[in-house]
C-alpha positions as CSV (number, residue, x, y, z in Angstrom):
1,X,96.3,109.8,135.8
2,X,95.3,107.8,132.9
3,X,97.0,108.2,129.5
4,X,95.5,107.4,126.5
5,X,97.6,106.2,123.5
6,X,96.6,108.0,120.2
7,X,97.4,105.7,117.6
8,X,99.6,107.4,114.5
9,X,99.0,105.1,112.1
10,X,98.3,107.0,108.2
11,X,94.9,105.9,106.7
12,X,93.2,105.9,103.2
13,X,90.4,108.1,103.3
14,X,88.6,108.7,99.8
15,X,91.9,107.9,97.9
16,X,93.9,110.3,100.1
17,X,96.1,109.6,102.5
18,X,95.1,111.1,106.2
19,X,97.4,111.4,109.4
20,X,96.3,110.5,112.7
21,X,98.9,112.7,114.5
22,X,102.1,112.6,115.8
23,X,103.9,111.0,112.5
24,X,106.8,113.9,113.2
25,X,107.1,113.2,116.6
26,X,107.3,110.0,116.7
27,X,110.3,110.2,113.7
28,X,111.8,112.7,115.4
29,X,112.2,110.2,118.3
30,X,113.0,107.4,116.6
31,X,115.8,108.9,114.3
32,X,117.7,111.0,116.9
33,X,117.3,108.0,119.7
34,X,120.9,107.7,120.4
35,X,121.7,111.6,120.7
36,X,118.6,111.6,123.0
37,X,119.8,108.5,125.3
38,X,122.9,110.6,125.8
39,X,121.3,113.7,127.2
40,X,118.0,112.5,128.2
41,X,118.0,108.9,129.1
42,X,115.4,107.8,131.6
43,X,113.7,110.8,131.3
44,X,110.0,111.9,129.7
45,X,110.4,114.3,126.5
46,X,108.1,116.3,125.4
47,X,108.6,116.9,121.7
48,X,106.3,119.0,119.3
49,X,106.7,118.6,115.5
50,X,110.9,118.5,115.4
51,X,111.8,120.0,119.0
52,X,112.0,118.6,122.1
53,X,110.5,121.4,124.5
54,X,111.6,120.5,128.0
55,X,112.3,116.8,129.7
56,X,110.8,115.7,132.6
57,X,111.3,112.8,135.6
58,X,107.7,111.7,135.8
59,X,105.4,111.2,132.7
60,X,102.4,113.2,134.9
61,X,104.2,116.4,134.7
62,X,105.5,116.2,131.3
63,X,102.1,115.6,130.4
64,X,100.5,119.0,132.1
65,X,103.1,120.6,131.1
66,X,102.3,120.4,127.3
67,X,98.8,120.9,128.1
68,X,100.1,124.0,129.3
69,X,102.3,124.9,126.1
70,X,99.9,123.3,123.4
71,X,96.4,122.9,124.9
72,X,94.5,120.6,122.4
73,X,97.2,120.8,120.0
74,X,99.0,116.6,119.7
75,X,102.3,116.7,121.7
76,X,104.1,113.5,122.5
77,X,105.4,112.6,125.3
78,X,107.9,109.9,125.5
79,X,110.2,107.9,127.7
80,X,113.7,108.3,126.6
81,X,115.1,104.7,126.7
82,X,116.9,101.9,124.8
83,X,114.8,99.9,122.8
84,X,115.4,96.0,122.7
C-alpha cells in the first residue's frame, strides 16, 4: 500500500491564515510523546483531533482502520517512537 504524506503546514490565503490538516494531531503527538512511548512504543496510533482511537502493529491496518472510523475525514496515523 502506498501512503501519501499530507503536508500540515498553515498558509496565508487572502490575509487569512488556512490549515492544511492535521495541526491537532500532530501536537497532540508531539506533546504527549513520552506518555505515548510508555504505553505505545513501536506501535502505529491512530489519533483524531486530541484522542488516540486504537494502536496498531502494522501501519496498513491502522490505516483501514480509520478509513473505517473517519472515511474522508484527516486522521493521522503515526509510529510511536523516540525521536533523535
Amino acid at each position: 500500500m502506498n501512503v501519501v504524506s499530507i503536508p500540515t503546514r498553515s498558509r496565508q490565503f487572502g490575509g487569512r491564515q488556512m490549515s492544511t490538516g492535521l495541526e491537532d494531531e500532530l501536537h497532540y503527538y508531539r506533546n504527549n510523546l513520552d506518555k505515548l512511548i510508555k504505553k505505545y512504543n513501536g506501535l502505529y496510533v491512530l489519533i483524531k483531533g486530541q484522542r488516540i482511537y486504537a494502536s496498531f502493529t502494522n501501519e496498513e491496518a491502522a490505516f483501514e482502520e480509520g478509513r473505517k472510523f473517519f472515511g474522508n475525514s484527516p486522521f493521522l496515523v503515526k509510529k510511536v517512537e523516540k525521536q533523535y
